[in-house]
C-alpha positions in Angstrom: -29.3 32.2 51.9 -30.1 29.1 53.8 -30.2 25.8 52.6 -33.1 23.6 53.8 -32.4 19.5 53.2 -35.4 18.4 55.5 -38.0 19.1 58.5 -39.3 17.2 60.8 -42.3 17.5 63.1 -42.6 17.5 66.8 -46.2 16.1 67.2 -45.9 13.2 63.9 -48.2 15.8 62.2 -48.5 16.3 58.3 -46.4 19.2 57.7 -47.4 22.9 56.6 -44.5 23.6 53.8 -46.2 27.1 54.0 -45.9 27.5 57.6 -42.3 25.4 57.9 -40.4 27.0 55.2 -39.4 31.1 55.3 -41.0 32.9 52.6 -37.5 32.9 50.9 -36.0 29.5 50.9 -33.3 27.7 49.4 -34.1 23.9 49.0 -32.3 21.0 46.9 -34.4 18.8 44.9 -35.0 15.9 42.6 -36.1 17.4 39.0 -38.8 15.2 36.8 -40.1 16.3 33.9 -43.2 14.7 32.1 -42.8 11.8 34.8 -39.4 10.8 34.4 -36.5 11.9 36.4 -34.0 14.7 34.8 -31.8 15.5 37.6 -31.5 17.6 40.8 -30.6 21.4 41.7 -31.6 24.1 44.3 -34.4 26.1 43.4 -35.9 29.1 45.6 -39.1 29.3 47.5 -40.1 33.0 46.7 -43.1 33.9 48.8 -45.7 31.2 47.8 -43.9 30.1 44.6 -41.1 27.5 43.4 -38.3 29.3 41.4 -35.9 27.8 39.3 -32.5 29.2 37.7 -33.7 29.5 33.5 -30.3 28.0 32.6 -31.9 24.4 35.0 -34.8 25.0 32.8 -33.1 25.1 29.8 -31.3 22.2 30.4 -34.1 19.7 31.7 -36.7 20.7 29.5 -34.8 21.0 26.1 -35.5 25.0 25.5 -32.8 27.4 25.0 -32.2 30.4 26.8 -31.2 33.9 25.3 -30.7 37.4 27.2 -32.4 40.2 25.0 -32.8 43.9 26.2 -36.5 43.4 27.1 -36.0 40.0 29.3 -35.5 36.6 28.1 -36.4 34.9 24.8 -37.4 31.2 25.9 -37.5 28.8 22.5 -39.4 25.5 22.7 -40.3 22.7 20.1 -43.1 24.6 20.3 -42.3 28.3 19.7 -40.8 31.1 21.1 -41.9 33.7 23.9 -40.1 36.4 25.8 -40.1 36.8 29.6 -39.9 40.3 30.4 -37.1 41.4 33.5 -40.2 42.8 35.6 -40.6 38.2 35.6 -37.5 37.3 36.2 -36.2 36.9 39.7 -32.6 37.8 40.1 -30.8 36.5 42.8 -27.0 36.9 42.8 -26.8 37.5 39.3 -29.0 34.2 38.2 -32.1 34.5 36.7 -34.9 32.6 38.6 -38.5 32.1 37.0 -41.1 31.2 39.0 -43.8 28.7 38.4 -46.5 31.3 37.8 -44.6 33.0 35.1 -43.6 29.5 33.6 -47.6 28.9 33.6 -48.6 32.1 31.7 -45.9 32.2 29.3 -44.7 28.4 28.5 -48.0 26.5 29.7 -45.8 24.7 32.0 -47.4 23.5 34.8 -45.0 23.0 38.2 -45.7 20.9 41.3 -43.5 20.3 44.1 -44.4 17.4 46.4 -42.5 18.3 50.1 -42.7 14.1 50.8 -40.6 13.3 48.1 -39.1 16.9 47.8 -39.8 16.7 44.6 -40.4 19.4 41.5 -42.3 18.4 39.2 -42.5 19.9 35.6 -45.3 19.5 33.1 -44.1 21.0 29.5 -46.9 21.0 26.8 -43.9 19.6 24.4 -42.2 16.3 24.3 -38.5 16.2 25.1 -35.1 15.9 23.3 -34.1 12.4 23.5 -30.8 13.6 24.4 -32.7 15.4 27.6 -34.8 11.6 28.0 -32.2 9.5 28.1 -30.5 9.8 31.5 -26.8 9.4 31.7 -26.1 5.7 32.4 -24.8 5.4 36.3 -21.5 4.7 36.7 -20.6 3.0 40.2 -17.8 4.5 42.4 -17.2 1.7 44.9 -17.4 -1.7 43.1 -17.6 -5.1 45.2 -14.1 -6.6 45.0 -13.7 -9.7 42.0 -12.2 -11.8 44.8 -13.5 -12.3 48.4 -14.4 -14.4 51.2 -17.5 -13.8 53.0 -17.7 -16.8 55.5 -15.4 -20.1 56.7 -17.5 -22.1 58.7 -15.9 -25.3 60.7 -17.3 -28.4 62.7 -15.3 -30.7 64.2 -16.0 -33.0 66.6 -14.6 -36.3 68.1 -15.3 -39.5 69.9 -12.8 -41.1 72.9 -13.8 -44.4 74.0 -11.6 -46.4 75.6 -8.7 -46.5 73.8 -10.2 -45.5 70.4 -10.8 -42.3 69.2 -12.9 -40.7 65.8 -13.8 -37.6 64.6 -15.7 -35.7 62.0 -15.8 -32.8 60.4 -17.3 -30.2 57.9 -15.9 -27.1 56.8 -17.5 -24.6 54.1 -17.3 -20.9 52.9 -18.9 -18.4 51.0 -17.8 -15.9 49.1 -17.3 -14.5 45.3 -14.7 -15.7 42.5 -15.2 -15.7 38.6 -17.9 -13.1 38.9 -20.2 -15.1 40.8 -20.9 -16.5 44.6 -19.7 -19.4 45.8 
C-alpha cells in the first residue's frame, strides 16, 4: 500500500484529487472534529470515499467500539447502532469505515480538504472534554538559558602629529535570566 504525503502539478493547475490519487490510496492527515483539531493518522481512499480505521474514530470522536458477530456496535452520547461486516472495510486485519457508512448510520458527515489535507468530521454529538482538550505540547529542542547572539565592535583612532585618540563602542546581544539582552 502506498503512502501519498503530497502532489504537485506540472501546469500550476488546481488539482483533480479524483484524477491524482489511485482509487485505493493510503494518505496521512490532520483529524478535526467539530472544528477543532484532534490529531492525525492515515486513512484510505477507497474508490470515491475517505476511510478511516473505527478504533481512530473511536478515539477522536469519543464513541466506543465493540466487535459483535453481526459487525460492529458503535456507542455515542447519543445512542447506539451496529455496522454490519458487509460495511466495514477490512484491510490487514483493521476495520476501516467509510464516510458513506459513517453518514447513514452515525449522521456523521466527513470532508476532506486535499489543500490542507485535511479530514474533517462533523458528529451530531458534542465531545468528551477529555477528547476537546488537546494534550498540551511539550517542546523537544528548547533555546539554551544562556547565549550570545552578537558582539559588535568600533574602534577607531586619530594620529596627528605626535598625538593620537581613539574611540570605541562595543555591544552584544543575546539571552540570560530568561530574557534578551
Amino acid at each position: 500500500m502506498a503512502l501519498l504525503l503530497g502532489l504537485g502539478g506540472a501546469h500550476g493547475g488546481a488539482l483533480d484529487w479524483d484524477q491524482a490519487l489511485p482509487s485505493q490510496a493510503s494518505l496521512v492527515v490532520l483529524v478535526t472534529v467539530g472544528g477543532r483539531e484532534v490529531g492525525a493518522t492515515e486513512v484510505l481512499r477507497w474508490e470515491q470515499e475517505m476511510c478511516l480505521r473505527l478504533a481512530d474514530f473511536a478515539q477522536f470522536t469519543g464513541a466506543t467500539v465493540e466487535a459483535i458477530a453481526l459487525g460492529y456496535r458503535i456507542k455515542t452520547p447519543l445512542g447506539e447502532t451496529t455496522i454490519p461486516l458487509d460495511e466495514i472495510r477490512q484491510v490487514e486485519g483493521e476495520p476501516y469505515v467509510c464516510q458513506g457508512v459513517l453518514k447513514a448510520r452515525l449522521g456523521t458527515d466527513v470532508a476532506f480538504d486535499p489543500a490542507t489535507v485535511t479530514l474533517s468530521l462533523d458528529v451530531p454529538w458534542s465531545l468528551p472534554t477529555a477528547v476537546r482538550m488537546a494534550a498540551p505540547l511539550v517542546p523537544e529542542i528548547r533555546a539554551p538559558a544562556w547565549s550570545l547572539g552578537t558582539v559588535h565592535l568600533d574602534v577607531s583612532g586619530i594620529s596627528e602629529g605626535r598625538g593620537f585618540s581613539s574611540t570605541g563602542n562595543a555591544w552584544a546581544t543575546g539571552r540570560a535570566l530568561n530574557g534578551e539582552w
